[in-house]
N, C-alpha and C positions, 0 to 999 in steps of 0.2 A: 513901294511897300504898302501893303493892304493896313488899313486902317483897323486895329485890334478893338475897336470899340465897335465895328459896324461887322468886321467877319462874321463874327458868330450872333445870329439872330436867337431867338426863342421858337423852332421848329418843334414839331411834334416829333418824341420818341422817335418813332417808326422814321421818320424822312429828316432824320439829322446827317448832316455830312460833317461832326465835331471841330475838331481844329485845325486852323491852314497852316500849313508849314511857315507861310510868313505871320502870322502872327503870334506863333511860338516861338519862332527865334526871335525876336522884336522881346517878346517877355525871358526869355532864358538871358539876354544880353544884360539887362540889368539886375540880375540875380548871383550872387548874391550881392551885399553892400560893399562886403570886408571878403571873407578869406576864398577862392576857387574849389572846387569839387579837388581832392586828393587821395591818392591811394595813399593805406595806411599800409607799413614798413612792420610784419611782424615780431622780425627779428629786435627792434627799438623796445619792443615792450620788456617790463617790468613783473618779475613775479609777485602778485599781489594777493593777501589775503583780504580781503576787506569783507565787514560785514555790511551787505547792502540790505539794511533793514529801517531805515529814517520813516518808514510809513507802514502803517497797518492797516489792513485792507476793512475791518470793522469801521474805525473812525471815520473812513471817507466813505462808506453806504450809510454811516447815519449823515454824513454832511449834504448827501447830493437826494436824500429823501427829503430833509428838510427842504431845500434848495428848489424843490420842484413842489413842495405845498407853497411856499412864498413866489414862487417866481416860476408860474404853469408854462412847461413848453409850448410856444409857437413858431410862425414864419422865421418870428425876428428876435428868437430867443432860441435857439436850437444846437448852438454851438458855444463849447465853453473855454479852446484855445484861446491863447494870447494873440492873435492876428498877426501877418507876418504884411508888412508893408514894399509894394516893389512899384516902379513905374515905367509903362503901364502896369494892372493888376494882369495876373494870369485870366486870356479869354475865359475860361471856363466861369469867372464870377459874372461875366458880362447875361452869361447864357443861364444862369441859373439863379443866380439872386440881384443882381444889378450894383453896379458899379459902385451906387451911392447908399447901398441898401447897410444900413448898422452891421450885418456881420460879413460885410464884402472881406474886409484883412481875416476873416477868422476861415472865409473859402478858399481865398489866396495861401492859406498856408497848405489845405488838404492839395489844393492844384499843385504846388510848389514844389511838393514830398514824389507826387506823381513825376511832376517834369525831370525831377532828381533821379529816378529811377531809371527810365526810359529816352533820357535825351529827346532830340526833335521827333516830330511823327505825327501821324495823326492816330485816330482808333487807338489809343492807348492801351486800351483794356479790354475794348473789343474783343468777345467769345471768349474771355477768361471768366474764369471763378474765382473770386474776391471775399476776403475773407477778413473784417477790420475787427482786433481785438481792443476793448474799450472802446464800442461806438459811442457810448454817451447817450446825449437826447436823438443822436441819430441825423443830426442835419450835416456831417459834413460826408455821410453815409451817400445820401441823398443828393449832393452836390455832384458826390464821383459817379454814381451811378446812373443821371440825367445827363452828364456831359459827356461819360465814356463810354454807357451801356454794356457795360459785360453778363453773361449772360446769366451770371448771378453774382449780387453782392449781398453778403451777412454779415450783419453786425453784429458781434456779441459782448454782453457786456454784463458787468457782477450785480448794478442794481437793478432787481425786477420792475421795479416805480419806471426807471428809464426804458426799459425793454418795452414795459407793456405801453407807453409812449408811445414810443416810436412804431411799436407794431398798430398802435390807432391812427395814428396820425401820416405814417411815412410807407409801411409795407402796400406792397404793385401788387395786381391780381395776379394771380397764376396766370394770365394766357400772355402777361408782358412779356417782350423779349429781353427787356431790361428789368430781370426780375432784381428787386429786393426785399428783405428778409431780415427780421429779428429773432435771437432766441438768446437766454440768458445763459451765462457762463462764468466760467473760473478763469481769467490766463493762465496761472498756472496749472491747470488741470483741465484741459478742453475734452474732456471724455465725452461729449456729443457728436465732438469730429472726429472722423475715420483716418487713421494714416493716407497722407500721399494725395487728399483729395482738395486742395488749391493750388492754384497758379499764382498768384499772390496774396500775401499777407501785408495788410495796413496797421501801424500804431501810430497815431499820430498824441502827443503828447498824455499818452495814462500810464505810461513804464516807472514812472516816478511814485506809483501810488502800490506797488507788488512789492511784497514782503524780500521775497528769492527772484529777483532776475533772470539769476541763471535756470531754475526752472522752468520761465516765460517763454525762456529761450528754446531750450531743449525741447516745447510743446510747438512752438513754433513750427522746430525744423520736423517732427513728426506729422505734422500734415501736409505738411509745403509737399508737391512733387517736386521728382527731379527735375532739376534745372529751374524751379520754384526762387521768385524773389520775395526781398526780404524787405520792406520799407518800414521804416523807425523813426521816427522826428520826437522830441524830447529833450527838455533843461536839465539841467543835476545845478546845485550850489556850491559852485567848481568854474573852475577853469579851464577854459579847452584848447594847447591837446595835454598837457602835462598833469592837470588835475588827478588826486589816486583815484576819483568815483569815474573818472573816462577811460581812464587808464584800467580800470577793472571791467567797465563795460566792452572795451574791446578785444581787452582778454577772452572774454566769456564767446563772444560774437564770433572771432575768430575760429576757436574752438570748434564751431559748427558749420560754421560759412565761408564761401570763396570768394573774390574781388569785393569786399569792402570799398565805399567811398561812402567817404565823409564831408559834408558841408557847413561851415559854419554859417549861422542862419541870425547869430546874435543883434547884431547891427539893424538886421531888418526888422526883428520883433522889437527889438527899442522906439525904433522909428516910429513903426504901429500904435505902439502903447501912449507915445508922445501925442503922437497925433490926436488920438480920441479922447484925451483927457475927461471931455463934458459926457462923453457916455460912458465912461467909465467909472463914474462917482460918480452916476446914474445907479448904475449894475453893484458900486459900494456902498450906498446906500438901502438899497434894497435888501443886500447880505446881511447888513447890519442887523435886519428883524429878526434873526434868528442866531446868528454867530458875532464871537468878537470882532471889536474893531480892526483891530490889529492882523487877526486872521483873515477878513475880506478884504482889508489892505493889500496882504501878500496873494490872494487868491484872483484876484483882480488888474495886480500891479501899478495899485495909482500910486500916484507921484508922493513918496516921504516913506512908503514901504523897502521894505528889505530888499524883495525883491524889482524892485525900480532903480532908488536911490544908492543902495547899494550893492545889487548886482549887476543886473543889464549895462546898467550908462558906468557903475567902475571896473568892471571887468571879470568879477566873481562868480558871474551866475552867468551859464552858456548855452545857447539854443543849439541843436547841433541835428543835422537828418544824414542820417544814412541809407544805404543801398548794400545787397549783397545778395548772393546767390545760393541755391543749395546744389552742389555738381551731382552727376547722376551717381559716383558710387561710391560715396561718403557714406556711411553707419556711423547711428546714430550717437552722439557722443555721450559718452559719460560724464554728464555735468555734478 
């Protein structure tokens, strides 16, 4: 077995050989903690009307401007997931931020969503067009794009503060082969992007902050090409799989997409959050300068918050990635 700490070196762009087969399965093996990759059973679901509106997309553009006057994106500030903890981490953190590096669990979760997609392999993403709604500050943007190279990756996302960020700090020249790219956007309304023009779509934890889901969705699948995949990773404050808020999410999903899998991921992000306690209430202090106690509690997940003490470790609150396809002669649904 190749040593998943030494496979992958730090090569330049151009002369990377990404990941070995054995050091992917090495890391897929310990993945997830608790539940296996499963296909979901349409016919099980549930007619639901639920209204999925717990967030509004104002409230969190004024939280993540403050957020970025107090607390300036860098190296080691770039990424705002809950970390997903596996052993070993996904190579790709080895290759791009380091192993011990503070947001190593928070790249292991963007690797993680990938490996969920695509099973073993190498070039994962290789000569595709990539396309992540809600990059954020853009580092996990940046992880995918130095470790897979595809031949573009774009991040878009609603607050301009983090776009134009990440376009200082993270956007490759045009002559890269591994271009990436920021420009600001709506999920629910991507009218920048042209029908049909990605090969995959990235959400990794911001579906929780969109008013209409099902609009996210429905914009989604209008870019994706055919045969276009769907990667989703994301909490609700629910239970997974019987919860109504999962239960409505993959009603909606369904509605649009083909082979569905689902992974529960909860286990791992608890572990995560466990683990870094002292950087953590680092990052909850820092919040504190500008928002409630109680809110950078739950924004954070340190230990005595809602989402800590009483979802992840009792069972209320579910990390969950999924996977799914757009087939080639599906029209567009009406959500």
């Amino acid at each position: 077995m190749i040593d998943v700490y030494q496979a992958v070196a730090r090569p330049k762009r151009s002369e990377m050989k990404y990941l070995t087969i054995n050091a992917t399965l090495t890391f897929l093996a310990v993945l997830p903690i608790s539940l296996a990759s499963s296909d979901l059973d349409s016919s099980s679901l549930l007619s639901m009307d639920v209204s999925f509106n717990k967030s509004r997309m104002h409230p969190y553009d004024y939280w993540y401007t403050k957020q970025l006057e107090n607390e300036p994106a860098t190296d080691n500030d770039d990424m705002m997931n809950y970390g997903l903890h596996s052993d070993p981490l996904h190579p790709c953190v080895a290759m791009t931020k380091g192993d011990n590096h503070p947001l190593a669990h928070m790249a292991n979760m963007y690797s993680a969503l990938i490996q969920h997609g695509f099973g073993v392999g190498i070039d994962l993403l290789r000569g595709k067009r990539v396309l992540e709604v809600g990059s954020g500050r853009g580092g996990g943007a940046a992880v995918l794009s130095k470790c897979h190279c595809p031949d573009l990756y774009l991040g878009v996302d609603f607050n301009k503060n983090q776009i134009e960020g990440s376009q200082r700090r993270l956007t490759s020249p045009e002559s890269d082969s591994c271009k990436l790219a920021f420009q600001q956007g709506d999920a629910m309304d991507l009218h920048n992007v042209q029908d049909s023009d990605f090969d995959i779509v990235v959400n990794m934890e911001s579906s929780h902050c969109y008013p209409k889901f099902e609009a996210f969705v429905k914009e989604v699948y209008r870019v994706l090409k055919p045969g276009g995949i769907f990667l989703l990773g994301d909490f609700r404050e629910d239970s997974w799989p019987e919860g109504d808020e999962f239960k409505f999410m993959t009603e909606i999903l369904k509605r649009s997409f083909r082979h569905l899998h689902a992974l529960d991921v909860t286990k791992n992000v608890s572990h995560s959050i466990q683990q870094r306690t002292d950087a953590l209430q680092i990052r909850y202090e820092k919040c504190c300068q500008f928002a409630q106690k109680d809110d950078c509690a739950a924004y954070w997940g340190t230990e005595g918050s809602f989402s800590f003490a009483k979802g992840y470790a009792e069972g209320n609150f579910s990390f969950i990635m999924w996977s799914m396809t757009k087939e080639q002669r599906l029209q567009t649904p009406d959500l």
